[in-house]
C-alpha positions in Angstrom: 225.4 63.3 26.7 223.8 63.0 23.1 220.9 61.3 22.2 219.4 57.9 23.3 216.8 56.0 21.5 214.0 53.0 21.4 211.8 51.5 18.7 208.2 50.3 19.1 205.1 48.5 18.2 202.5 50.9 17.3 199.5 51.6 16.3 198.4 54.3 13.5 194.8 55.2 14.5 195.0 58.4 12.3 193.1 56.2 9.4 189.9 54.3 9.2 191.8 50.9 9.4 194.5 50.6 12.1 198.2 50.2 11.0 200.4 48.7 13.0 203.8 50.7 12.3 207.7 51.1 14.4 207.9 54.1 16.2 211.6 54.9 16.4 212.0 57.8 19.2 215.5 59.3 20.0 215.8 61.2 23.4 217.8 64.4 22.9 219.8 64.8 26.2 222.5 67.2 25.2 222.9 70.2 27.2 224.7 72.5 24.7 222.3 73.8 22.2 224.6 73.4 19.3 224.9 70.0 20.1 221.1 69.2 20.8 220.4 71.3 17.5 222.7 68.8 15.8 221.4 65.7 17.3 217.8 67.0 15.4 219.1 67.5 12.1 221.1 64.4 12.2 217.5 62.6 13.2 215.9 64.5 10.5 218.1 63.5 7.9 217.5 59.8 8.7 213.7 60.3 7.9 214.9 62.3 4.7 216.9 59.8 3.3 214.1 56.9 4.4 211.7 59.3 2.7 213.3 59.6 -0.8 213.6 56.1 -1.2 211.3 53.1 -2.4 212.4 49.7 -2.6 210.9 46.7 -1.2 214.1 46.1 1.6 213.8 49.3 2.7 210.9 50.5 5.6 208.5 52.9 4.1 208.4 55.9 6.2 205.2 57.6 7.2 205.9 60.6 9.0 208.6 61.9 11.6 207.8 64.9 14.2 210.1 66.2 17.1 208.4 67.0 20.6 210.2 69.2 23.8 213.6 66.8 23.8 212.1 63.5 21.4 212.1 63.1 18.1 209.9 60.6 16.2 209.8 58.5 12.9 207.1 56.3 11.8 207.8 53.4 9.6 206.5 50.5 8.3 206.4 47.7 10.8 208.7 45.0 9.7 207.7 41.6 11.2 210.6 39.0 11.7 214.2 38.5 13.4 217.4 40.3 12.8 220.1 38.2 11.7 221.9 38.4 14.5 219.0 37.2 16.9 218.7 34.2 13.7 222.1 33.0 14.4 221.9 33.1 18.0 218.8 30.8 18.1 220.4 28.7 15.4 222.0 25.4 16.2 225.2 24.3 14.2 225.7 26.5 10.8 223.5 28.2 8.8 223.1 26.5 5.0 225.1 27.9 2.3 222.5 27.9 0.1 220.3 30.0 2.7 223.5 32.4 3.0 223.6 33.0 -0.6 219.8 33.8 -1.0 220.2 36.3 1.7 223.8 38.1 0.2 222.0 38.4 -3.2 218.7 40.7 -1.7 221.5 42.6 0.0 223.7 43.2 -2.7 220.1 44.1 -4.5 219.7 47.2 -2.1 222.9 48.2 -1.7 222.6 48.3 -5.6 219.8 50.8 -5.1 221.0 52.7 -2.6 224.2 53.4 -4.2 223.0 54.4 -7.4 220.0 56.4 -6.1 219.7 59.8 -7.4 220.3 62.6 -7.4 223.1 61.2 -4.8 224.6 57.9 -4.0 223.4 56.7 -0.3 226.1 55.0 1.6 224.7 52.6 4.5 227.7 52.4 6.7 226.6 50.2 9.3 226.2 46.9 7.8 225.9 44.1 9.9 223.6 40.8 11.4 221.9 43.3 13.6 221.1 45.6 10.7 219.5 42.9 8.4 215.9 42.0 9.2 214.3 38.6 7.9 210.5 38.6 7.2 208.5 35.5 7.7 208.4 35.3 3.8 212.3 34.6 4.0 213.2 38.3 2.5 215.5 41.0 4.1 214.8 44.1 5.1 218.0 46.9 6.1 216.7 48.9 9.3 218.4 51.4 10.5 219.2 54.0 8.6 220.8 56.6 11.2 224.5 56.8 9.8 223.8 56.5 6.3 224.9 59.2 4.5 225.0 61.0 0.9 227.8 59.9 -0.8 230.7 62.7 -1.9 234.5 62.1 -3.5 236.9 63.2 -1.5 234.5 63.9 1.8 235.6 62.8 5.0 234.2 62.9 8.3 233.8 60.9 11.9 234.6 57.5 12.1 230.8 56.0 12.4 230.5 52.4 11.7 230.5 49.1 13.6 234.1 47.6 14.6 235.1 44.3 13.2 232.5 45.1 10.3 234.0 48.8 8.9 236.9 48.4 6.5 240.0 50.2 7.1 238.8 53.5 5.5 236.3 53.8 7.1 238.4 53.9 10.8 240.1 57.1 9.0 236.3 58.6 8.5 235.9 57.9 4.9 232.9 56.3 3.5 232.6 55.3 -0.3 230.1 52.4 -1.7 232.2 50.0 -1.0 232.6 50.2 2.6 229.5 48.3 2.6 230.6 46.1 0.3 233.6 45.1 2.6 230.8 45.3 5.5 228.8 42.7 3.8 231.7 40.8 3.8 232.4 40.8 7.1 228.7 40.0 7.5 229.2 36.5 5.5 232.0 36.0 7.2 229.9 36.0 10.6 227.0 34.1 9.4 229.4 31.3 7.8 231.6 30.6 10.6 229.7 31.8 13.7 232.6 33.6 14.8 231.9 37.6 15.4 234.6 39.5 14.2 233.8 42.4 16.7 235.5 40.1 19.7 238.4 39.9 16.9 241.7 42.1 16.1 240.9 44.5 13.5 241.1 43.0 9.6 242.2 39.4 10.2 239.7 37.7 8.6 241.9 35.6 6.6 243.3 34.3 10.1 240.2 32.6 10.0 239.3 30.7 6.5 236.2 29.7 6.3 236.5 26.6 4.7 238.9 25.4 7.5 236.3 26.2 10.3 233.2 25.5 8.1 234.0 22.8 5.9 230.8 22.3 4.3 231.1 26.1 2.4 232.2 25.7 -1.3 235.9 27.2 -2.3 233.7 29.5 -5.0 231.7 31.1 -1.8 234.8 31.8 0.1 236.3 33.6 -2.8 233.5 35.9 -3.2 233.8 36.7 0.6 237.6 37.2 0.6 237.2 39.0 -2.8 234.7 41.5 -0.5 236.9 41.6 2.6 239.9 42.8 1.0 242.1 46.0 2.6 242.3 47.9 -0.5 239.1 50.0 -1.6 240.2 49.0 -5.3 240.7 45.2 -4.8 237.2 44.9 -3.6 234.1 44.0 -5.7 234.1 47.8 -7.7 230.0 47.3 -6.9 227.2 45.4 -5.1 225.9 44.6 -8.5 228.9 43.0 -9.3 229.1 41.1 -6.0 226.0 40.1 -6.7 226.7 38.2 -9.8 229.4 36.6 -8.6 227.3 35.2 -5.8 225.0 34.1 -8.4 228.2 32.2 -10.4 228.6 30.8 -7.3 225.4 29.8 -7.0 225.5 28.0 -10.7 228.4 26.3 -9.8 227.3 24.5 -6.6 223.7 23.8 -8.4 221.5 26.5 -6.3 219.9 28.3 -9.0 216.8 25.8 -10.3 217.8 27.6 -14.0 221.5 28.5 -14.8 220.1 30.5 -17.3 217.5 32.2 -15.2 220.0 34.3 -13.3 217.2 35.4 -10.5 215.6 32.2 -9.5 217.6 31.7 -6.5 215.7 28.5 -4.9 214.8 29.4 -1.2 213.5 27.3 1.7 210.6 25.7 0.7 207.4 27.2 1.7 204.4 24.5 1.9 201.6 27.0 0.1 197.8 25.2 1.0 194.5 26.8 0.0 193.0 28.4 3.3 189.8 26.9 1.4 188.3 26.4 -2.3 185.3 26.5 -3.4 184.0 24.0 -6.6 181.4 25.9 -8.8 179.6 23.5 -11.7 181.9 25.0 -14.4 185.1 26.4 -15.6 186.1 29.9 -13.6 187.5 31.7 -16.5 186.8 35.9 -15.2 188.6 37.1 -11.8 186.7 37.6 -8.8 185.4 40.7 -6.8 186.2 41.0 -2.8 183.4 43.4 -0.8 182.9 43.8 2.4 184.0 40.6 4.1 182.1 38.3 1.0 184.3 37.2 -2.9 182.3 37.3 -6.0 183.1 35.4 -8.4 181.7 34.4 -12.0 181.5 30.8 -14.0 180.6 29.1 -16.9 178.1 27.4 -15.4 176.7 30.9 -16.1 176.4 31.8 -11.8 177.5 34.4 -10.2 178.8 33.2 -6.7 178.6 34.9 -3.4 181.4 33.0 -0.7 182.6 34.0 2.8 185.9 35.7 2.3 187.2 33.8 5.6 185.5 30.8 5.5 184.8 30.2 1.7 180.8 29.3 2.9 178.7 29.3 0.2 175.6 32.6 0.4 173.9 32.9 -2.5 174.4 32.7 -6.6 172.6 34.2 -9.1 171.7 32.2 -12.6 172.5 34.6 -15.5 171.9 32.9 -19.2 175.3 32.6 -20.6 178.5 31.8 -18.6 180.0 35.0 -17.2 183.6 36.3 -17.6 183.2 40.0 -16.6 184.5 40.9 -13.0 182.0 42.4 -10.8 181.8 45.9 -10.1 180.6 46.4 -6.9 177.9 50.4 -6.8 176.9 50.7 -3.3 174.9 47.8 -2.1 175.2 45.8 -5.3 177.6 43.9 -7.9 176.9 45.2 -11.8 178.5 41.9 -14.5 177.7 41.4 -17.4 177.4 38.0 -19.4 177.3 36.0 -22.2 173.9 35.6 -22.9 174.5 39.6 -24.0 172.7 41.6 -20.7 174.4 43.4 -17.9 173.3 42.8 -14.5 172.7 44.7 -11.2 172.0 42.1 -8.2 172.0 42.9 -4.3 175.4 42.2 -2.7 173.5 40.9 0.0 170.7 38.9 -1.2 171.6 38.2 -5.2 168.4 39.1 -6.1 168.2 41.3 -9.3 167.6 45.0 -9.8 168.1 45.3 -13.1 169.1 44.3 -16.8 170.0 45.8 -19.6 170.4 44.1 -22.9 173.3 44.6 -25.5 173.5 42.6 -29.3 176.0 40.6 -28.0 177.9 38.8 -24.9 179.6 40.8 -22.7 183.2 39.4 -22.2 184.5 43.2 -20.8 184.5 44.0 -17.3 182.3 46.7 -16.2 184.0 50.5 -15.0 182.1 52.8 -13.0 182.4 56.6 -13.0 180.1 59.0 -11.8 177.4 56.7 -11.0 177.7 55.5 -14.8 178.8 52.2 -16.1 180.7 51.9 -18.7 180.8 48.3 -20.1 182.0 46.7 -23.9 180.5 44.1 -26.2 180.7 41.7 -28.7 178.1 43.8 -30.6 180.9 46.3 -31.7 179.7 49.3 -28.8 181.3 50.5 -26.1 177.9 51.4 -23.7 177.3 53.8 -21.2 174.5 53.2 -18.5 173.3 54.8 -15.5 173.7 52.7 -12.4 170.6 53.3 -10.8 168.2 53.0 -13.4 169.9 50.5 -16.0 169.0 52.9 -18.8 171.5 53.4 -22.0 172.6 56.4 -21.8 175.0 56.1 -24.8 176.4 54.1 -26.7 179.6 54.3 -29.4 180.1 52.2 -32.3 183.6 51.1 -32.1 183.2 48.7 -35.9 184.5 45.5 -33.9 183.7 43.4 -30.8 184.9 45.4 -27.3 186.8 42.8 -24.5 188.9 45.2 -23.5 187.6 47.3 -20.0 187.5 50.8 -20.8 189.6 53.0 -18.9 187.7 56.2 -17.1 190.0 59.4 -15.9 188.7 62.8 -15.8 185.4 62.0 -17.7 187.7 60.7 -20.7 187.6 56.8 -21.7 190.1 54.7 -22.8 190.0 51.0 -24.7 190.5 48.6 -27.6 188.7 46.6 -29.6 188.9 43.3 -31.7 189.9 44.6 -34.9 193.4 46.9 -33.0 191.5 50.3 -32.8 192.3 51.5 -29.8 189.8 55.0 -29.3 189.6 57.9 -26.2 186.4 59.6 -25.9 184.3 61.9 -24.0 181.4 61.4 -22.4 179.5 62.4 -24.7 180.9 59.8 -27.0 182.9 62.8 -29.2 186.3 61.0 -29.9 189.2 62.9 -29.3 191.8 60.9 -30.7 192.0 56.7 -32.3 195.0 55.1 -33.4 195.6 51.2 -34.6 197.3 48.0 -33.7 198.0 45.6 -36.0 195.8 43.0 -34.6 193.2 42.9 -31.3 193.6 45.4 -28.3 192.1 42.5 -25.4 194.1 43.9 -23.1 192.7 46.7 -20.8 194.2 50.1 -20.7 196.0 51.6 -17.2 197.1 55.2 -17.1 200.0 56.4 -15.1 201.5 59.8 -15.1 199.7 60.7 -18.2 201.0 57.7 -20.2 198.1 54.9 -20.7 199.7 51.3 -21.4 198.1 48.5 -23.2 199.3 45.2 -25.0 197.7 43.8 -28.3 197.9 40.7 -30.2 200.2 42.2 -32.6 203.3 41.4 -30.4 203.6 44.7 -29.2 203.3 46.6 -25.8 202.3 50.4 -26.0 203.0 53.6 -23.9 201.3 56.7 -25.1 200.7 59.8 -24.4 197.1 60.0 -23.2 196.1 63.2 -24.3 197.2 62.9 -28.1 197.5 59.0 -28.7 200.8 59.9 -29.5 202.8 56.8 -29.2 205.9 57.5 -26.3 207.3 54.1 -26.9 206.4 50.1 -28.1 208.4 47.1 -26.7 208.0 44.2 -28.8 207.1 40.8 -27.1 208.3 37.3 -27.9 204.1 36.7 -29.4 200.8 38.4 -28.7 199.0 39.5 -25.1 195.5 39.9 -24.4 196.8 40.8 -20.3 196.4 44.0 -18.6 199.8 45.6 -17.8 200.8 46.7 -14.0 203.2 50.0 -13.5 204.4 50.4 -9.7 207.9 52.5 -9.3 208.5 52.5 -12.5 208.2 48.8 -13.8 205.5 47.8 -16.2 204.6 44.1 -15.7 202.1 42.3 -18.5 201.9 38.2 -19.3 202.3 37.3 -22.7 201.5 33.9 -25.0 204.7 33.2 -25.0 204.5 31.9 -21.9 206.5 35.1 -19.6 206.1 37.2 -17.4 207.7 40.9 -18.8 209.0 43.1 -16.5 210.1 46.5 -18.5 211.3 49.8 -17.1 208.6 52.0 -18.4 211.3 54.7 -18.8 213.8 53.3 -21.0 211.4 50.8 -22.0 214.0 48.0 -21.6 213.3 44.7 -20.6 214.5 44.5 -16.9 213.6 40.6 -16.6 211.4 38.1 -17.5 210.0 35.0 -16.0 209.1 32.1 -17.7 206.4 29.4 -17.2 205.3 26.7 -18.9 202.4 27.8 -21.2 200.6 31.0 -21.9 200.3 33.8 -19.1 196.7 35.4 -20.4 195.9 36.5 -16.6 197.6 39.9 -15.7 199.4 40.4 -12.8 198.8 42.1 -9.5 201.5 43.5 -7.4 201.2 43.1 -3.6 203.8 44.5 -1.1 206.8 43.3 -2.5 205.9 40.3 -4.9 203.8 40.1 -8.2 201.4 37.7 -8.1 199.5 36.3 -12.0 198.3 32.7 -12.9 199.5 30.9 -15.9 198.0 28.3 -18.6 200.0 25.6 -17.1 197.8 25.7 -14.0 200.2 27.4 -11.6 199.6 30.2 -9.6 203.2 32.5 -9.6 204.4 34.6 -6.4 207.6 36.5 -7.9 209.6 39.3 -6.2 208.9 41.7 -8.4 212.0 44.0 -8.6 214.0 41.0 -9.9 211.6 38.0 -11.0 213.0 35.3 -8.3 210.7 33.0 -7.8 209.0 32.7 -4.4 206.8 30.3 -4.5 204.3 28.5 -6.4 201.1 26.4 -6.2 199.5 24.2 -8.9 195.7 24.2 -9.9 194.5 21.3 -11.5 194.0 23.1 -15.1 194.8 26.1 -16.7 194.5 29.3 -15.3 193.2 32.5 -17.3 191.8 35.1 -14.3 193.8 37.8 -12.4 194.1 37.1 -8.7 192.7 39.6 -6.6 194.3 39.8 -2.6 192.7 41.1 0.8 193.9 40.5 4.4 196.8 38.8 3.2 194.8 36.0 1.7 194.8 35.6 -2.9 191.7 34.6 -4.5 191.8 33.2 -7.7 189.8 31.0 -9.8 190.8 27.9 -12.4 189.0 26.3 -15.3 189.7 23.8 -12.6 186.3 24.7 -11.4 187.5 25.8 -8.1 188.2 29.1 -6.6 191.2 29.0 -4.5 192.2 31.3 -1.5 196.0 30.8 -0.9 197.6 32.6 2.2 200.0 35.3 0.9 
């Protein structure tokens, strides 16, 4: 015998907060040692190829072990139903429309997966079983065991699922578009409820779809027969371009909300309703601070607000003298702002009672960055300032010749940010610079650094990578007007709002624009990415939930007036604040 396997719920108790995660063991019951020693590697690969790869419908691994005879993979937990189980529990067909959005995030991954470098990853085993959905209405492959590196020419065992696995397959060859005909099959299953494993081999055109599900459009029955043909060559040549003829498809029959938005697939409606809000006196302009089970939050009715996270019960506010726009920080058992009547703030967490001030020449409209038990903090009196977080004494302070809105940037006791007039400046801690350059217009936007690179927008149209020791510039990309938001970089995708009323996402290798989602007024929040979605407010009083590899539109939930703050997320739960006067916590 060879090996046999389970997957459970589990618990990860190796961190402070407990994960739950899929254990996937495999029992290694071969008696030859060649064989058993196989049946290892085989399982080792699986966690290999899971390991190398990063994309939002695959499960994250976290570690894989063998012990005596088992072997063992953790992975992300991924809550839901298989397809399979879906259309067994489903009465009559399943939507078209619901069909199509489904197809497209496959084609997405298979995409991925067959371009991934340095080698092309063939599934090989697609089918219902295979595809999970999560409760957000998103797909998931699992099951990764009989994937393999793709090479020209190679051929090996027949592996696969019958009735799903195309012809060459059966003769133990595996190129890309075995999954594409695999896929195929998979439609085929879902459209008509008939599973072709109970079916001769490859007779799928036996049974048309449109003759036993006559509510399917001609258009969609193309695309499946165009992906279910014999021939390797008269298939789709890749998932990317089965994709967009899914998405034609979709165009034709009216299921994209924007024929020229080719990613806004509309999905089943999701009702989105605030878990609570809270209504301050005043416009919520700044984003807000979570701690310890309690959101801060600053107004204009110059407060800073302390809520239950869970309940949004109202604990305590502080009166500052000018409306506050800063973000909290939090430094130990208290929240450091800063506000418009010019002075930064230290106030208990628990109590809002103050510990300290410190006054500057003019408001504070930057968030404050901590660093070594040192704020660092700009103002509209033309210095960036530096002050120690116990004590509230200036330590230094660096005249930067315009107002500072930007929040500085702190990595390896160097700091990062902009000003009003398009400097942009990195200094030491001493306040020595090391290096300036200039915009054309005002650096708002706050500076991020990854891999050495720090990226910031400006007013002057223009996003900018560069290299953070020299200032040399690596690359700009030009936006359709100016930004004053804060970019995001996760797997190589930097996301920033712009007045123009989008949402950029730009590979931050090429620098290309990889999509961009519009709304209907300026997007002056920045974004915040969040499992698999980006998440930003917008000036026409929406809050957006995108996916953020392709900017389809998830959901969305409208404020009652513009919205300029970041959201911020815990537990599942997004807190953001409107000049509404309300601060909003929307389940995620």
């Amino acid at each position: 015998m060879g090996g046999m396997g389970a997957v459970y719920r589990a618990r990860d108790l190796r961190f402070t907060a407990v994960r739950i995660v899929a254990l996937k063991e495999m029992i290694n019951q071969a008696r030859d040692i060649l064989v058993r020693d196989t049946i290892v590697k085989n399982f080792e690969r699986e966690a290999n190829i899971l390991a190398s790869l990063n994309h939002t419908s695959i499960p994250k691994i976290h570690d894989y072990f063998t012990v005596d005879n088992r072997s063992y993979v953790i992975m992300e937990f991924i809550q839901g139903n298989n397809l399979e189980v879906i259309l067994t529990q489903t009465q009559g067909y399943i939507p078209e429309a619901q069909i199509i959005t489904w197809a497209i995030e496959v084609c997405d991954v298979l995409q991925y997966l067959h371009t991934h470098e340095p080698e092309p990853i063939v599934f090989r085993d697609m089918k219902p079983a295979n595809i999970m959905v999560t409760p957000g209405n998103h797909v998931v492959l699992v099951d990764f065991g009989i994937a393999r590196t793709f090479e020209s020419g190679q051929k090996g065992t027949m592996i696969g699922t019958e009735g799903y696995s195309p012809p060459e397959q059966y003769r133990g060859e595996a190129p890309p578009q075995v999954d594409i005909y695999a896929l195929g099959a998979t439609m085929h299953h879902l459209l008509t409820r008939k599973d072709p494993r109970i079916e001769p081999p490859f007779t799928f055109s036996e049974r048309q779809i449109t003759k036993i599900n006559p509510s399917i459009s001609v258009e969609l029955e193309a695309v499946v027969n165009t992906a279910l043909q014999y021939g390797v060559a008269d298939r789709f040549p890749t998932a990317a371009d089965m994709k967009t003829a899914l998405l034609s498809v979709a165009r034709k029959t009216g299921i994209l909300t924007d024929a020229n938005m080719a990613t806004s697939v509309i999905t089943p409606n999701q009702s989105i309703q605030p878990l609570w809000t809270f209504q301050c006196e005043d416009e919520i302009r700044g984003t807000a601070r979570y701690a310890s089970g309690f959101v801060y939050v600053g107004a204009y009715d110059n407060n800073l607000y302390a809520l239950n996270a869970t309940t949004g019960e109202f604990a305590w506010k502080y009166a500052a003298e000018g409306g506050i726009v800063s973000k909290p920080a939090v430094y130990e058992s208290s929240l450091i702002f800063g506000s418009e009547d010019g002075r930064l703030y230290e106030v208990s967490s628990r109590t809002g009672s103050v510990q300290w001030t410190c006054y500057t020449d003019g408001p504070i409209r930057s968030s404050p960055t901590l660093s070594d038990r040192h704020i660092f903090i700009g103002s509209d009196d033309e210095h960036l300032h530096i002050i120690n977080a116990n004590t509230g004494n200036r330590v230094l302070n660096f005249n930067a010749g315009a107002p500072v809105r930007s929040t500085p940037l702190v990595v390896n006791d160097v700091v990062y940010f902009g000003t009003e007039n398009g400097d942009f400046f990195c200094l030491d801690f001493q306040g020595k610079m090391k290096w300036q350059m200039r915009a054309k217009r005002a650096v708002t936007s706050s500076p991020v650094m990854v891999d050495d690179v720090v990226y910031f927008g400006s007013m002057d149209t223009t996003f900018y990578a560069v290299e953070a020791r020299t200032g040399w510039v690596i690359w700009r990309f030009r936006l359709g007007r100016g930004t004053i938001s804060t970019p995001k970089i996760v797997d190589q995708l930097a996301f920033i709002g712009c007045i123009d009323g989008n949402l950029y996402c730009i590979n931050t290798r090429s620098s290309k624009e990889v999509w961009r989602f519009e709304t209907e007024n300026q997007v002056t929040g920045s974004p915040l990415i969040y499992r698999d979605s980006v998440y930003f407010g917008s000036v026409d009083g929406n809050v957006y939930c995108l996916e953020y590899r392709t900017g389809r539109l998830r959901w969305k939930y409208m404020t009652e007036k513009p919205i300029t703050a970041t959201p911020i997320i815990h537990d599942d739960i997004l807190y953001i604040g409107s000049t509404d006067h309300k601060l909003y916590a929307l389940p995620v």
